[in-house]
VOZA-25163 format. One line per field, with one value per residue (C-alpha): x, y, z negated; residue number from 0; residue in one letter. Coordinates in nm, 2 decimals. Layout:
<rs>
X = c(X|...)
Y = c(Y|...)
Z = c(Z|...)
resi = c(NUM|...)
resn = c(A|...)
</rs>
This chain:
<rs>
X = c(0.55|0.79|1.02|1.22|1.17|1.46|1.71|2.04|1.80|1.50|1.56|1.77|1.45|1.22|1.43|1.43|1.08|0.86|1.12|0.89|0.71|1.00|1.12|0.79|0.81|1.19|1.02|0.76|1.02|1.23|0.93|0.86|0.61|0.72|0.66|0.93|0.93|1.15|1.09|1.28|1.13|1.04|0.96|0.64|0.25|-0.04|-0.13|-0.47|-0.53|-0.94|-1.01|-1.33|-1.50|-1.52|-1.28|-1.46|-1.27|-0.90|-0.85|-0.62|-0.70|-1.06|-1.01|-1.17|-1.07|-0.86|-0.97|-0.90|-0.59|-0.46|-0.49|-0.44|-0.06|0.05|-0.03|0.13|0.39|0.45|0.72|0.81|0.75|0.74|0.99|0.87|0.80|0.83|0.64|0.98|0.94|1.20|1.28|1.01|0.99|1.16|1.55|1.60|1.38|1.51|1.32|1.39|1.47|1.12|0.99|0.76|0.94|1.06|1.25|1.22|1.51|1.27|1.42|1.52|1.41|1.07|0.75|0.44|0.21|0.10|0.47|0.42|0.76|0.74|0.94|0.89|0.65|0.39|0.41|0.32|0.04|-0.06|-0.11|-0.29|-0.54|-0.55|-0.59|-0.82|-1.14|-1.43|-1.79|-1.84|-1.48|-1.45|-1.68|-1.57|-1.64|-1.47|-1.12|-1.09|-0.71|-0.64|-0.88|-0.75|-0.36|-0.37|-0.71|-0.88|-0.90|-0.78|-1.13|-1.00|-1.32|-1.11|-0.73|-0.51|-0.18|-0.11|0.04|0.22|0.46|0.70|0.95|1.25|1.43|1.31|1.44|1.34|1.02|0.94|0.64|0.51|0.31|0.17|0.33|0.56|0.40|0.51|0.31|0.48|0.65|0.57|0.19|0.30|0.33|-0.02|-0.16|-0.38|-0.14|0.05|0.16|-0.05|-0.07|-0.13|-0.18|-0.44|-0.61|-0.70|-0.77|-1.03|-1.18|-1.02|-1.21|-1.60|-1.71|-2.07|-2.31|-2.61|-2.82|-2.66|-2.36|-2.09|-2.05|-1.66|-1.54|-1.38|-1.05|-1.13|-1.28|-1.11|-0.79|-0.57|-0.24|0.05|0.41|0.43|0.55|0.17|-0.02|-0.40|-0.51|-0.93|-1.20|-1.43|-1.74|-1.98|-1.67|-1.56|-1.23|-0.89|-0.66|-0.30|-0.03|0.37|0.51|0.76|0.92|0.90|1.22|1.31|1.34|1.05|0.76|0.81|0.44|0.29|0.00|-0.18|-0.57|-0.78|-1.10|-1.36|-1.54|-1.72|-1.74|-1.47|-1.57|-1.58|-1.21|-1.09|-1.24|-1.13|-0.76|-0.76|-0.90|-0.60|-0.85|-0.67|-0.31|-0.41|-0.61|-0.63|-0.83|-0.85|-1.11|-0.86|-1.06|-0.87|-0.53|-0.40|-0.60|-0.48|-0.14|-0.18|-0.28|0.03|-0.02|0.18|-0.04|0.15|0.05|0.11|0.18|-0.13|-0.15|-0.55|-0.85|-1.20|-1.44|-1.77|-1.90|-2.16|-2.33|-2.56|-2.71|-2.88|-2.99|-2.95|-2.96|-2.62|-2.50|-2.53|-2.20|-2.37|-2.57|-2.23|-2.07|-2.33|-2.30|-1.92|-2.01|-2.25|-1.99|-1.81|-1.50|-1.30|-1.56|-1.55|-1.13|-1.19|-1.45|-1.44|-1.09|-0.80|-0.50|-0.30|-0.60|-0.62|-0.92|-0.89|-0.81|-0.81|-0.77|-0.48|-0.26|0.01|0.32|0.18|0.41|0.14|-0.02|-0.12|-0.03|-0.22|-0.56|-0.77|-1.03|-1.42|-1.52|-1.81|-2.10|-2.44|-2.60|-2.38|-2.51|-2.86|-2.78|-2.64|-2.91|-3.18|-3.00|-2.97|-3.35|-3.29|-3.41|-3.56|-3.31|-3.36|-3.03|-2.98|-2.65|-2.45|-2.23|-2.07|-2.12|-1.91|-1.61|-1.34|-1.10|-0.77|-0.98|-1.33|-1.31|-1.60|-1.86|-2.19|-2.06|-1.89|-2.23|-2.46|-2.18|-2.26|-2.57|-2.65|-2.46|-2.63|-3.01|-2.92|-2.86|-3.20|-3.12|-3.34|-3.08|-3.22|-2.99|-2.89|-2.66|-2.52|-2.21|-1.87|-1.84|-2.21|-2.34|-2.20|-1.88|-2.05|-2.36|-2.13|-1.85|-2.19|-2.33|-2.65|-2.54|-2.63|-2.38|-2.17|-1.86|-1.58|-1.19|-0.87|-0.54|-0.24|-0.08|0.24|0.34|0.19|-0.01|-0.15|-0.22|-0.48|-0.65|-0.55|-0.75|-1.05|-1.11|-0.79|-1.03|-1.28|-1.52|-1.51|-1.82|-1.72|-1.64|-2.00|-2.25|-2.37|-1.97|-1.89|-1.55|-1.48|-1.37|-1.13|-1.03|-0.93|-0.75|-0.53|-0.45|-0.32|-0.10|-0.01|0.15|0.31|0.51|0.90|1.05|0.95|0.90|0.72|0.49|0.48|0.33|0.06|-0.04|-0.06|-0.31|-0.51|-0.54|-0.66|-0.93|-1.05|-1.15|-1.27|-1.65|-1.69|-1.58|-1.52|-1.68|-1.68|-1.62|-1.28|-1.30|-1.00|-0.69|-0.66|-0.32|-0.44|-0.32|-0.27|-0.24|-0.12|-0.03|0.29|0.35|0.36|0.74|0.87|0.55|0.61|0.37|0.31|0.22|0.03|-0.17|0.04|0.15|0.27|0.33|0.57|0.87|0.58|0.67|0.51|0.73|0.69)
Y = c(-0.51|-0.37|-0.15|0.19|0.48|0.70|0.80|0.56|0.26|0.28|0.05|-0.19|-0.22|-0.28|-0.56|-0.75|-0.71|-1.04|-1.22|-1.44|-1.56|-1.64|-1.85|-2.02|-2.04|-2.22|-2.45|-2.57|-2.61|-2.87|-3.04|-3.09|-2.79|-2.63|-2.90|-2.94|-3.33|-3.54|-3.58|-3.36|-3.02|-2.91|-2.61|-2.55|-2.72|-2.58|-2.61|-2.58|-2.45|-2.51|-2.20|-2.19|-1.87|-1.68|-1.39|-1.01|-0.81|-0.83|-0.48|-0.51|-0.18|-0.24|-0.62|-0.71|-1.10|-1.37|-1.56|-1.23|-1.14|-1.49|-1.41|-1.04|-1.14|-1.34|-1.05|-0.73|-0.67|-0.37|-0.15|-0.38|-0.78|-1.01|-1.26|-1.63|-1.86|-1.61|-1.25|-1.06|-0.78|-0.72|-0.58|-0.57|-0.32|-0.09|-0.22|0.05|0.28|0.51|0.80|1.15|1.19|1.20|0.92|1.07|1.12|0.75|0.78|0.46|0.39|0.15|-0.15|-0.04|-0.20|-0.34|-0.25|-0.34|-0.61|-0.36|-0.21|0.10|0.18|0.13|0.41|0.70|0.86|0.53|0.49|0.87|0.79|0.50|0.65|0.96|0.74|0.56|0.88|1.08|0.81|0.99|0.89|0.44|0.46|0.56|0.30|0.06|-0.21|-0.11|0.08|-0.10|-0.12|0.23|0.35|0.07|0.20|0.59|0.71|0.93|1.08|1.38|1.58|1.56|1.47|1.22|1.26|1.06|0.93|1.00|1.34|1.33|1.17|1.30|1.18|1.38|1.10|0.81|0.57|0.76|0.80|1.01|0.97|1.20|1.07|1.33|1.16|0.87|0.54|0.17|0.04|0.25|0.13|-0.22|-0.17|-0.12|-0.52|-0.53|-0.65|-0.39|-0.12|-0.28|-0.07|-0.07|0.04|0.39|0.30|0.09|0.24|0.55|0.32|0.12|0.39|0.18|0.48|0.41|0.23|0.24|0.21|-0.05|-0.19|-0.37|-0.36|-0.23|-0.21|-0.25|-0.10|-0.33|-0.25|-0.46|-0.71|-0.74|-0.59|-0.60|-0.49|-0.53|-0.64|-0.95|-1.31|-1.40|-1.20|-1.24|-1.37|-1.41|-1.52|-1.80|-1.71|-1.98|-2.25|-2.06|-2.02|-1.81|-1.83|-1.64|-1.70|-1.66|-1.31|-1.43|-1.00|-1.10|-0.85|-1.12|-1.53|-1.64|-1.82|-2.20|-2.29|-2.19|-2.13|-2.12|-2.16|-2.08|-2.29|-2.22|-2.51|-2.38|-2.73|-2.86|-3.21|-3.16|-3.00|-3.37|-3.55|-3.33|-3.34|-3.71|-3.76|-3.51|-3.26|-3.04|-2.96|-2.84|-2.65|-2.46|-2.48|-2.89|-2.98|-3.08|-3.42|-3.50|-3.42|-3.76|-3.90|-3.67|-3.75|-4.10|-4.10|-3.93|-3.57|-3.29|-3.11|-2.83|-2.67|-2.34|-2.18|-1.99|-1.65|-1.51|-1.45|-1.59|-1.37|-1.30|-0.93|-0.73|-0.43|-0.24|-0.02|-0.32|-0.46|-0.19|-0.44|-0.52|-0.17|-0.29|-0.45|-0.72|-0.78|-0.85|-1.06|-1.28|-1.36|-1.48|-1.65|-1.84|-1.99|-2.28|-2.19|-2.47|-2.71|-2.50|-2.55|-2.96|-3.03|-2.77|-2.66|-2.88|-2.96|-2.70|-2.42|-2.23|-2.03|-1.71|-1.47|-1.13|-1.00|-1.15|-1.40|-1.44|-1.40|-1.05|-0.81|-0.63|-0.95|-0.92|-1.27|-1.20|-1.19|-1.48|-1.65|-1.51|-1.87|-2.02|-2.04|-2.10|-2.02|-1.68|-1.58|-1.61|-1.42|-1.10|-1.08|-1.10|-0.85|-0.60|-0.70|-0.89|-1.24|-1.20|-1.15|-1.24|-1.21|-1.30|-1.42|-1.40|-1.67|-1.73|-1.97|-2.08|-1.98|-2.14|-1.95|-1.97|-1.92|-2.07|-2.40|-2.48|-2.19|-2.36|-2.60|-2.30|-2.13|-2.45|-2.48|-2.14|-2.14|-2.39|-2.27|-1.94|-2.13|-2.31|-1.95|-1.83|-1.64|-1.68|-1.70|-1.66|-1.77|-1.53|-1.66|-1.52|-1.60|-1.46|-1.25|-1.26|-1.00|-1.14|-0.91|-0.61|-0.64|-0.70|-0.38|-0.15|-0.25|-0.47|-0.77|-0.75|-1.04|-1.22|-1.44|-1.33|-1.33|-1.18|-1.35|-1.08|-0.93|-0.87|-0.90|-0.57|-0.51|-0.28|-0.45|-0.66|-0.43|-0.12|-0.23|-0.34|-0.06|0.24|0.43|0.73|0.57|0.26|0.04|0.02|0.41|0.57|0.60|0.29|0.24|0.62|0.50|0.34|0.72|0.71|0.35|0.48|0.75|0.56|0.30|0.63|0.74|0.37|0.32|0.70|0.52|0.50|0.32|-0.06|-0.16|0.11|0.06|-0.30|-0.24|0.02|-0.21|-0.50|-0.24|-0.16|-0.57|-0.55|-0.28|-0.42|-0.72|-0.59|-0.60|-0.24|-0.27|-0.63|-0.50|-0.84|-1.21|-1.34|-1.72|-1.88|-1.87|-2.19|-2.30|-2.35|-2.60|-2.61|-2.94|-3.04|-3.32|-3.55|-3.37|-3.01|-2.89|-2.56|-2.40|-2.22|-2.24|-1.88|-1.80|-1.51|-1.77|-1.51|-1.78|-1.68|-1.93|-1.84|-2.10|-2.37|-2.64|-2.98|-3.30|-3.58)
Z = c(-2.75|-2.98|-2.77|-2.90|-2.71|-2.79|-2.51|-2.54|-2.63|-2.43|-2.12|-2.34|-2.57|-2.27|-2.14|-2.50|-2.53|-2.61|-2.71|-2.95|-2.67|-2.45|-2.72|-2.69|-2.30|-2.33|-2.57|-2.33|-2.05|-2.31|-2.25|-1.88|-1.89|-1.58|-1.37|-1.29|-1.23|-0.96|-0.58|-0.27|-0.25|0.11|0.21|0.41|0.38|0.21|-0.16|-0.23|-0.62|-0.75|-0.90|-1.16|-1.05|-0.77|-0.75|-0.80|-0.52|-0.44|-0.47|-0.84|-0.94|-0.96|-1.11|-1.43|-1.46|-1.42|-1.14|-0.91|-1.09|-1.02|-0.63|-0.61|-0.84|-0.52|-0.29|-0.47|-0.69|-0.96|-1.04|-1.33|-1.39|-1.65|-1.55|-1.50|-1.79|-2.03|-2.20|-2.10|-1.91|-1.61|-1.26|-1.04|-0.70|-0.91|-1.05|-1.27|-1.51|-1.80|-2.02|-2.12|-2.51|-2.65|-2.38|-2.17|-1.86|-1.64|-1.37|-1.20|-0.95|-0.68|-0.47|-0.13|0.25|0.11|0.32|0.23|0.45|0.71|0.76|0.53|0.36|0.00|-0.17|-0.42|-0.21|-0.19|-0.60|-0.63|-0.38|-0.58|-0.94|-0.80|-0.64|-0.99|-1.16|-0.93|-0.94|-0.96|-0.98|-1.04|-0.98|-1.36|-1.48|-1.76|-1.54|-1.21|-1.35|-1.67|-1.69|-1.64|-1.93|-2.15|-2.10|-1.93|-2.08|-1.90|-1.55|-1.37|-1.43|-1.81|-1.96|-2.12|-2.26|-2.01|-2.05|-1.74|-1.63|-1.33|-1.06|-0.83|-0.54|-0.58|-0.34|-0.16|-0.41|-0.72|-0.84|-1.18|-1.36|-1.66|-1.96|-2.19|-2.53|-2.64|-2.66|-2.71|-2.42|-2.15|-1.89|-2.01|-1.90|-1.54|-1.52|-1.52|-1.18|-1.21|-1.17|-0.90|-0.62|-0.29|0.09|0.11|0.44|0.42|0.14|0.36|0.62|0.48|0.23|-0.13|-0.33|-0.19|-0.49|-0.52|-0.79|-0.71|-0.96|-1.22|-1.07|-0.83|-0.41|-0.28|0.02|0.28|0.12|-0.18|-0.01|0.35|0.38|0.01|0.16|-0.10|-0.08|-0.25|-0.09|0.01|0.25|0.20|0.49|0.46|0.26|0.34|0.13|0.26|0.14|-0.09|-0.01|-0.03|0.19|0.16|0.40|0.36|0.39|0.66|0.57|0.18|0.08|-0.19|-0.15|0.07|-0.07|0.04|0.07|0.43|0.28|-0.05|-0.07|-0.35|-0.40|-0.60|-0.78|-1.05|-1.22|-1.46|-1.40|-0.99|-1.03|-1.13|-0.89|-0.62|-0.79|-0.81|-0.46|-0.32|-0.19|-0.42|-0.57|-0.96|-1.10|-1.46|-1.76|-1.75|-2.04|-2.31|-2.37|-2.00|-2.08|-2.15|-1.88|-1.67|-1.74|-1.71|-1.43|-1.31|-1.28|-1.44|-1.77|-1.81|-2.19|-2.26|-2.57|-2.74|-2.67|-2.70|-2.90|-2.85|-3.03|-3.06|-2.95|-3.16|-2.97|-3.26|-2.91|-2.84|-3.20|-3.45|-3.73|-3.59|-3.78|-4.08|-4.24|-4.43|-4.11|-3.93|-4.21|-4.27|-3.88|-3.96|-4.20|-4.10|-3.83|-3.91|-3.74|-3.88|-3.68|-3.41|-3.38|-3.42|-3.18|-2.93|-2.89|-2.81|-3.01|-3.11|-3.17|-3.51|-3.65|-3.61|-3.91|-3.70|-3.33|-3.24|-3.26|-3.52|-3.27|-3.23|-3.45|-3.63|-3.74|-4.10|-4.30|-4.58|-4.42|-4.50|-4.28|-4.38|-4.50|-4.37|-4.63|-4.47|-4.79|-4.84|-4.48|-4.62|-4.94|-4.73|-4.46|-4.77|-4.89|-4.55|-4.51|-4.19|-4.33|-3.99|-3.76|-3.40|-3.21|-2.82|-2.78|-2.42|-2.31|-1.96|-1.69|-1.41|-1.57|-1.79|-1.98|-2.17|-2.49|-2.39|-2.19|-2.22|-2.26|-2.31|-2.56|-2.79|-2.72|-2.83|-3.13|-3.26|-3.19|-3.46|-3.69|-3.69|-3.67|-4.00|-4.16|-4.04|-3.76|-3.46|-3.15|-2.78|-2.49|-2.21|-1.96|-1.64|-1.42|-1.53|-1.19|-1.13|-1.39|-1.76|-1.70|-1.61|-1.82|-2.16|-2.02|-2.02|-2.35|-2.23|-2.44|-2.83|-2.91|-2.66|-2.61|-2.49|-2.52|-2.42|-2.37|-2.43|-2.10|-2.28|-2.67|-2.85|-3.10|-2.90|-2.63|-2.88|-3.11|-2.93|-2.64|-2.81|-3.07|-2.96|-2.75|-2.87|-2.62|-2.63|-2.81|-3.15|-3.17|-3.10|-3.34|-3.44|-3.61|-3.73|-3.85|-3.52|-3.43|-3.67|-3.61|-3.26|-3.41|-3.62|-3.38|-3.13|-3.42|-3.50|-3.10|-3.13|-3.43|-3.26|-3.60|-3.49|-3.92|-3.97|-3.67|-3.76|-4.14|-4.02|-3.78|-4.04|-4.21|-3.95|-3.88|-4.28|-4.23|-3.94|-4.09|-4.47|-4.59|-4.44|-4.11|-3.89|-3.54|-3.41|-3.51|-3.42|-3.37|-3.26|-3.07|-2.79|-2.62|-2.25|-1.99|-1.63|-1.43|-1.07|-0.89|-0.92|-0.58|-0.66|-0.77|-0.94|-1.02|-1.39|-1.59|-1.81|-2.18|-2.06|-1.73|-1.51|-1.30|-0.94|-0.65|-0.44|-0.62|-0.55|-0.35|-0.22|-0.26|0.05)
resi = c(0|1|2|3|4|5|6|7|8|9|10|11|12|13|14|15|16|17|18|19|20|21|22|23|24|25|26|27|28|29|30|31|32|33|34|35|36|37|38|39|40|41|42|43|44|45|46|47|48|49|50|51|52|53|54|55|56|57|58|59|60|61|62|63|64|65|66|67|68|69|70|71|72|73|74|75|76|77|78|79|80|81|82|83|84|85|86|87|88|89|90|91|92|93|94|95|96|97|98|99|100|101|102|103|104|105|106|107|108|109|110|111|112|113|114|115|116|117|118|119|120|121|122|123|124|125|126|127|128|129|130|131|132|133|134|135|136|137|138|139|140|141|142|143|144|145|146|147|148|149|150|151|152|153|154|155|156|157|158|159|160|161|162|163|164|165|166|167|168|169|170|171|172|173|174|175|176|177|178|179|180|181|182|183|184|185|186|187|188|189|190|191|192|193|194|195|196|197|198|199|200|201|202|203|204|205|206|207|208|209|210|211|212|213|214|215|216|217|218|219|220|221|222|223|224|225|226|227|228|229|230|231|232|233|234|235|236|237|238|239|240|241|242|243|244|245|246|247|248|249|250|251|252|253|254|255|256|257|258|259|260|261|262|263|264|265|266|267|268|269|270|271|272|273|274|275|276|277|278|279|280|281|282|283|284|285|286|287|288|289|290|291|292|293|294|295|296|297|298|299|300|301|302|303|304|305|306|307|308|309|310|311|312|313|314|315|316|317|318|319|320|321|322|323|324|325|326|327|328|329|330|331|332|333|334|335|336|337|338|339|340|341|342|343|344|345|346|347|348|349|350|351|352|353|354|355|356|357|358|359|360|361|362|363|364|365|366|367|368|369|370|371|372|373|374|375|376|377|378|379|380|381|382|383|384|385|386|387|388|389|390|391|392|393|394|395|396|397|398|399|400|401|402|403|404|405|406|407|408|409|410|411|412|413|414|415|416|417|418|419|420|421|422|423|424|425|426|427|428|429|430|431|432|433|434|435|436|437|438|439|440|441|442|443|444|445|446|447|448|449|450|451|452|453|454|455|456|457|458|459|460|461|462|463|464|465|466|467|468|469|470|471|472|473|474|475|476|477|478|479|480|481|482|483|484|485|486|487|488|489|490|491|492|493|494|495|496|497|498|499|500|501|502|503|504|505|506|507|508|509|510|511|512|513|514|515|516|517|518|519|520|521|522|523|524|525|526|527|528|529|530|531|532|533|534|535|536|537|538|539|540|541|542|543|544|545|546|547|548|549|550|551|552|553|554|555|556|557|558|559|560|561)
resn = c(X|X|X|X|X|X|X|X|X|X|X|X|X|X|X|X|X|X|X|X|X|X|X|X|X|X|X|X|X|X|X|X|X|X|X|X|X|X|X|X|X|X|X|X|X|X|X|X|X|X|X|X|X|X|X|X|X|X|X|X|X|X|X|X|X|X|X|X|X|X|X|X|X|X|X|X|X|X|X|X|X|X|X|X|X|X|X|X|X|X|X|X|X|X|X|X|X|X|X|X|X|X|X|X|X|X|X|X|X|X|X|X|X|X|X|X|X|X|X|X|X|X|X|X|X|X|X|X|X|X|X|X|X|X|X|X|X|X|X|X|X|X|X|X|X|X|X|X|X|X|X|X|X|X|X|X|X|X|X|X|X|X|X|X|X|X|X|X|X|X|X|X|X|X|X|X|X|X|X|X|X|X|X|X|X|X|X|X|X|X|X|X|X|X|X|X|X|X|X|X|X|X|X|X|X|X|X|X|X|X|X|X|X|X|X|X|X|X|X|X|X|X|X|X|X|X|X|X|X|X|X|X|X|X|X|X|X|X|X|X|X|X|X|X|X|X|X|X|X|X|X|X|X|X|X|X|X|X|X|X|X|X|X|X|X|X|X|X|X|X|X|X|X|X|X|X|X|X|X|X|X|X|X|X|X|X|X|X|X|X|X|X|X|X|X|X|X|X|X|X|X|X|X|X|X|X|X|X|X|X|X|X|X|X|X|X|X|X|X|X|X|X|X|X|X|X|X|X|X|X|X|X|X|X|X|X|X|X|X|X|X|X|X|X|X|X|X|X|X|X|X|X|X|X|X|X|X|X|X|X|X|X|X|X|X|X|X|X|X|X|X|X|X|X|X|X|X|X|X|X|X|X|X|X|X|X|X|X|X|X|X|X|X|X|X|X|X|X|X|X|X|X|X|X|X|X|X|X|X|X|X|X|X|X|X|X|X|X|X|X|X|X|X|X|X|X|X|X|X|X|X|X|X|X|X|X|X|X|X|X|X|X|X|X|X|X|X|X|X|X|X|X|X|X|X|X|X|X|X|X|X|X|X|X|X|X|X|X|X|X|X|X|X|X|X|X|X|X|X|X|X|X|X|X|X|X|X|X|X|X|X|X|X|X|X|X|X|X|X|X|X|X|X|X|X|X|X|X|X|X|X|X|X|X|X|X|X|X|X|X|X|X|X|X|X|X|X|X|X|X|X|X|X|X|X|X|X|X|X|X|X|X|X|X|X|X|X|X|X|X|X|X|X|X|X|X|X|X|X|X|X|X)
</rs>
């Protein structure tokens, strides 16, 4: 997001932000996108929603992924929102927010009367509660995998082994809440839409112990906060989950402070299967669902349900780790593997209308986006030439890719996996398969480096640069900075000094060289694929649902028709 961050013109610049995507978002809506289609709306009934994975917790702060972030957004709200439809950021809990001079103290004037689920007052005192409890994990709580969103946007913790963003915040009155960063950056406040730092009980956090995360194996133990008792103050209470029929079910906040949700209830039902989500959509068993295979779409619609496309706004990419194949470290090593990948096919038979190829990480509605960086053409007999030359004619290289999941930029996993699979055999590269489910070990194996190459994507959670390359590379800790990349160090550097940048041109061009760099002979971390425009479909009966560019949708305008 592009946003100033002197004195007289920071909250104006925060409430224009995005506004190439919310040109995209009105041009959807010309076209029916929002669903919003005729029949009377009545309030009341239950939609049921097929989800394609099974959610990881419902505690935000400790969500990774999209299938719990769609839940946890109907249950708790943040100090600021991005307004329906669209990538622009606006009021949320809090109505108001402004900035010192040099930006890095927000006074956030907060909505008054709202409590949360259990009857806790939300005011300044709750969101001071809330970032100390963010910024005091200790122990697995500051695990890649469990408090990913806070290391991606604040940094560090309070132990300061890490720099943090993060300073401070204080209550001065019930309705004002200031919080302290440690420098100027582009991302703050807009970060605080992010589900992950929405606000939460204190109550009920103390209550049911929402810091006893546990290490265990491979992966990660919740305490009954995450996966019981998630107690926010949005329209939709969370009201249980059915793990042996894999359900969700929410219920309307009947003491929402804002417009009451119409539905009753909404219930979440997993069905890993794309194929299973039809049939259950055209017997009525469910309302919608997301992520429809985009060889369906016009069936779909013929059949007289609402396909509601949105705009693209992601990268699919495949992940190198040199920890796990030190052949990986050597540049050649890594071009060759993008070479050898006919992303061009890859667009036409895997992705549906509407995708691109990829030229760098991130999209071109992204300011930052460099023009002038061309594709790495796909040239099976290049690929050869370069891994001859790295001595690596031999190169055996197991390759991660997701199951039960579909995402914005992958709908169909296996079949992107089986695509690139043969394209990198017909170079010479031996490829094993390794495949896990998305919540069931691929997540947290790939966030702690087990994974030598994998697939995986990331679909913007507002419109900054930073928000793209920033979080894959702007960290000194992250993957690409240790020592199998010595320049990724730097790389992390630059990108801090390229967000500290307050003149939005300037910041634009150095980001449009760092995009360049990135993707040179010497560097190119990963493989960027493609960007894919994702759908969402639901019945003829389901009114006023809008659909997102950034598949943020919330519920609670949903309706069912009679």
């Amino acid at each position: 997001m592009s946003t100033h961050r002197k004195s007289a013109a920071v909250a104006a610049a925060v409430c224009a932000a995005a506004l190439t995507l919310s040109g995209c978002a009105e041009s959807q809506r010309d076209k029916g996108g929002e669903g919003s289609g005729g029949g009377e709306q009545a309030a009341g009934g239950t939609l049921t929603f097929g989800a394609a994975g099974e959610p990881k917790l419902f505690d935000p702060f400790y969500a990774t992924d999209g299938e719990t972030f769609r839940i946890t957004r109907q249950v708790f709200e943040g100090l600021l929102e991005i307004e329906p439809g669209t990538a622009k950021v606006g009021p949320g809990l809090a109505t108001k927010w402004e900035s010192n001079d040099d930006g890095t103290q927000w006074t956030f004037t907060l909505k008054e009367g709202v409590t949360f689920h259990d009857g806790t007052p939300f005011n300044a005192e709750a969101v001071c509660k809330n970032f100390e409890r963010m910024y005091n994990q200790t122990g697995a709580g500051q695990s890649p995998s469990v408090s990913a969103y806070w290391q991606d946007t604040m940094g560090g913790f309070a132990d300061g082994k890490v720099d943090s963003l993060y300073k401070g915040c204080k209550a001065p009155e019930d309705n004002k809440a200031v919080v302290t960063i440690t420098e100027p950056t582009s991302k703050f406040p807009t970060m605080l839409t992010l589900s992950s730092l929405a606000m939460q009980s204190p109550t009920a956090m103390d209550k049911y112990k929402a810091n006893d995360v546990k290490a265990q194996g491979e992966g990660f133990t919740y305490p009954e906060y995450a996966t019981k008792h998630p107690t926010g103050t949005g329209p939709f209470t969370f009201a249980g989950y059915d793990r042996a029929n894999k359900t969700i079910k929410l219920k309307r906040n009947e003491d929402y402070h804002g417009d009451k949700a119409k539905l009753d209830e909404l219930i979440f039902k997993v069905i890993p299967d794309e194929s299973t989500r039809k049939q259950e959509l055209k017997a009525g068993s469910i309302d919608g669902y997301d992520l429809p295979n985009p060889i369906d779409w016009k069936s779909l619609e013929d059949e007289g349900n609402q396909v509601m496309k949105r705009d693209p706004f992601n990268i699919l990419y495949l992940g190198l780790n040199a920890k796990e194949n030190p052949k990986l470290k050597d540049p050649k090593v890594r071009r060759a593997i993008a070479m050898a990948i006919n992303k061009e096919q890859l667009v036409k038979s895997q992705m549906p209308e509407g995708a691109s190829v990829a030229t760098q990480f991130m999209p071109d509605t992204v300011k930052g986006y460099n023009s002038e960086v061309e594709a790495i053409p796909h040239d099976t007999e290049g690929a050869k030439k370069l891994l001859k030359e790295a001595g690596a004619e031999d190169l055996t290289l197991e390759v991660w890719w997701p199951s039960e999941v579909s995402r914005p930029y992958m709908p169909d996993p296996q079949k992107i996996f089986e695509a690139i699979q043969g394209d990198l055999e017909a170079a010479g590269i031996t490829v094993k398969a390794s495949s896990k489910p998305w919540n069931g070990g691929y997540l947290d194996g790939v966030d702690t480096g087990k994974a030598q190459a994998y697939l995986l994507g990331w679909t913007g959670d507002y419109d900054s640069p930073d928000n793209f390359i920033g979080t894959f590379f702007g960290t000194t800790d992250n993957r690409f900075a240790t020592g199998e990349y010595p320049w990724g160090k730097k790389l992390a550097t630059d990108l801090k000094k390229a967000d500290a940048i307050v003149d939005d041109a300037e910041r634009e061009k150095r980001y449009q060289e760092l995009n360049a760099e990135l993707m040179d002979e010497q560097h190119l971390p990963a493989v960027p694929l493609t960007h894919s425009p994702p759908a969402l479909v639901v019945s003829s009966k389901v009114q006023g649902l809008v659909a997102s560019p950034l598949t943020a949708e919330r519920f609670a305008s949903a309706s069912l028709s009679e």
